[in-house]
C-alpha positions in Angstrom: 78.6 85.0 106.2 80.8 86.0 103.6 84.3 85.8 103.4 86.4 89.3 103.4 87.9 90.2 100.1 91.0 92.1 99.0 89.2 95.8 99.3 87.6 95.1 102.1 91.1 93.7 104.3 92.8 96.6 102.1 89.8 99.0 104.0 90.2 97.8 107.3 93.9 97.6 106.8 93.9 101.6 106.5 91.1 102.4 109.0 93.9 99.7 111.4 96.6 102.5 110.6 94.5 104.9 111.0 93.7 104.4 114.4 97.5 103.2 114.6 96.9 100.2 115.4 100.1 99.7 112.8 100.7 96.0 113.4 97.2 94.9 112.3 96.9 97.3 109.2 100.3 95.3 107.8 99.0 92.1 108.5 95.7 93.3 106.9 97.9 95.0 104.1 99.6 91.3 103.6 96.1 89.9 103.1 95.0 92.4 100.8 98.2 92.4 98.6 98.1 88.2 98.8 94.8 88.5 96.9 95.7 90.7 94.5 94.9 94.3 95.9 97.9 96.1 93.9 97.8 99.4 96.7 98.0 97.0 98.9 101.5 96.2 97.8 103.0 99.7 97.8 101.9 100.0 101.7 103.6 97.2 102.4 107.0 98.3 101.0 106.0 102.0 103.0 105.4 100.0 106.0 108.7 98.6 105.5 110.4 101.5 104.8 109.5 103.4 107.2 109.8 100.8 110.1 106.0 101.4 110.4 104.8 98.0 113.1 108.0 96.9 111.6 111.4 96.6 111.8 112.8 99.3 108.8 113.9 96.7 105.8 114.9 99.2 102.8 115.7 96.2 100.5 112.1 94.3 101.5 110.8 97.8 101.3 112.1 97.9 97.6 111.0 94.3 96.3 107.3 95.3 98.0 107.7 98.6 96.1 108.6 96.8 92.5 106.2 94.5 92.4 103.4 97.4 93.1 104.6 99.5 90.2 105.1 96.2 88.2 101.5 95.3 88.8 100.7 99.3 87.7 100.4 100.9 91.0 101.7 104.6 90.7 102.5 105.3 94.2 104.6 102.2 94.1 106.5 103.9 91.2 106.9 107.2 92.7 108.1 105.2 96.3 110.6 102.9 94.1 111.8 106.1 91.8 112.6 107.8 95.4 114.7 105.0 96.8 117.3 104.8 93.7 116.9 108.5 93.7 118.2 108.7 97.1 121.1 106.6 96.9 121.9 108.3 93.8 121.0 106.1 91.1 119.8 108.8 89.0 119.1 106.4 86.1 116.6 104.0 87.4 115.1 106.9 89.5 114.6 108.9 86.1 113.1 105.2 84.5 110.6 104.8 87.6 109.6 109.1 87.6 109.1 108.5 84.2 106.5 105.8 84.6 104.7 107.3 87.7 104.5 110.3 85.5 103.0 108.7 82.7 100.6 107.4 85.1 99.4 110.8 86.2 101.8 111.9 89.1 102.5 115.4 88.8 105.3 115.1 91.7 106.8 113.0 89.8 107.1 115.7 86.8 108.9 118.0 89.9 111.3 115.1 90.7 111.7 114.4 86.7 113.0 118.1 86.8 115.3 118.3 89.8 116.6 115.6 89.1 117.7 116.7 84.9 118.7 120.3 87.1 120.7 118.2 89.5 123.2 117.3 85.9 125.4 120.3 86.6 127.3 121.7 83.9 126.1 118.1 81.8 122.1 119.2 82.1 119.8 119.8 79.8 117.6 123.1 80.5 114.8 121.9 77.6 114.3 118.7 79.9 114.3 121.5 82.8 112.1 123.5 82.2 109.8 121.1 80.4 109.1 119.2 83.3 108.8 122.0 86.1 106.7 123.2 83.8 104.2 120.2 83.3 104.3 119.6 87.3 103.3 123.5 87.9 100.7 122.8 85.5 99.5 119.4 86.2 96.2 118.8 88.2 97.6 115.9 90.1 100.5 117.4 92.4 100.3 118.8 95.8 100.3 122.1 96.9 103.5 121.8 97.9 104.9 120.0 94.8 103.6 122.7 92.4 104.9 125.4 94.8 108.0 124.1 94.4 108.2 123.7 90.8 106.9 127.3 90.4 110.0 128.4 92.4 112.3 126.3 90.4 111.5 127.8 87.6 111.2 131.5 88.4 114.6 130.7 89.8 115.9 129.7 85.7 114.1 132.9 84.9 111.1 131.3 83.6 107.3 131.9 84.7 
């Protein structure tokens, strides 16, 4: 018999939390992200951050979050962007947006632009509308997401 590898604990890790067994899939998710499964990581820090079979650990929940967008993960990214973001460090949640956007993540483009609207009188409307307009038009955002950015910008006036 052969021995499980990172996909398939990372697999049975999700079909675990699926069926919420939530205790298993983050000892599976450990497994998996100890071999190298780089999603694996980012669910970890989730886990973690949302006190998911867990005790809640925001700080754990950011290391597990840096080393998935470190080891290119764009969820891991998004999830670190969102933590400096909400305790209002703007400038590393701009750094980690920029990356997950650069990886694809057309929610990421949305939060690029609230967060540039969220300057006040200091904003720049270019940076704006430039990325409410690249998340309305991206093919990777949610419904949501590009509902929202289409709203932002018909509130600046803008299409």
């Amino acid at each position: 018999m052969q021995e499980p590898t990172k996909d398939d604990w990372f697999l049975e890790a999700n079909n675990a939390w699926d069926a919420g067994a939530h205790k298993k899939a983050l000892s599976l998710f450990l497994k998996a992200a100890a071999a190298g499964e780089t999603h694996a990581l980012n669910s970890v820090g989730y886990f973690l951050d949302h006190g998911i079979g867990v005790k809640k650990d925001a700080a754990a929940a950011r290391e597990w979050y840096r080393k998935a967008a470190r080891a290119g993960d764009v969820a891991g990214c998004a999830n670190l962007a969102i933590c400096y973001r909400d305790e209002g460090n703007f400038r590393w949640a701009r750094f980690w947006f920029e990356r997950a956007y650069a990886q694809g993540d057309g929610d990421a483009a949305l939060e690029l632009g609230r967060l540039f609207l969220w300057e006040g009188p200091n904003r720049n409307d270019h940076k704006v509308v430039d990325y409410l307009g690249k998340a309305a038009a991206s093919a990777s955002i949610t419904p949501n997401g590009r509902k929202a950015a289409q709203t932002l910008l018909k509130s600046l006036g803008r299409k």
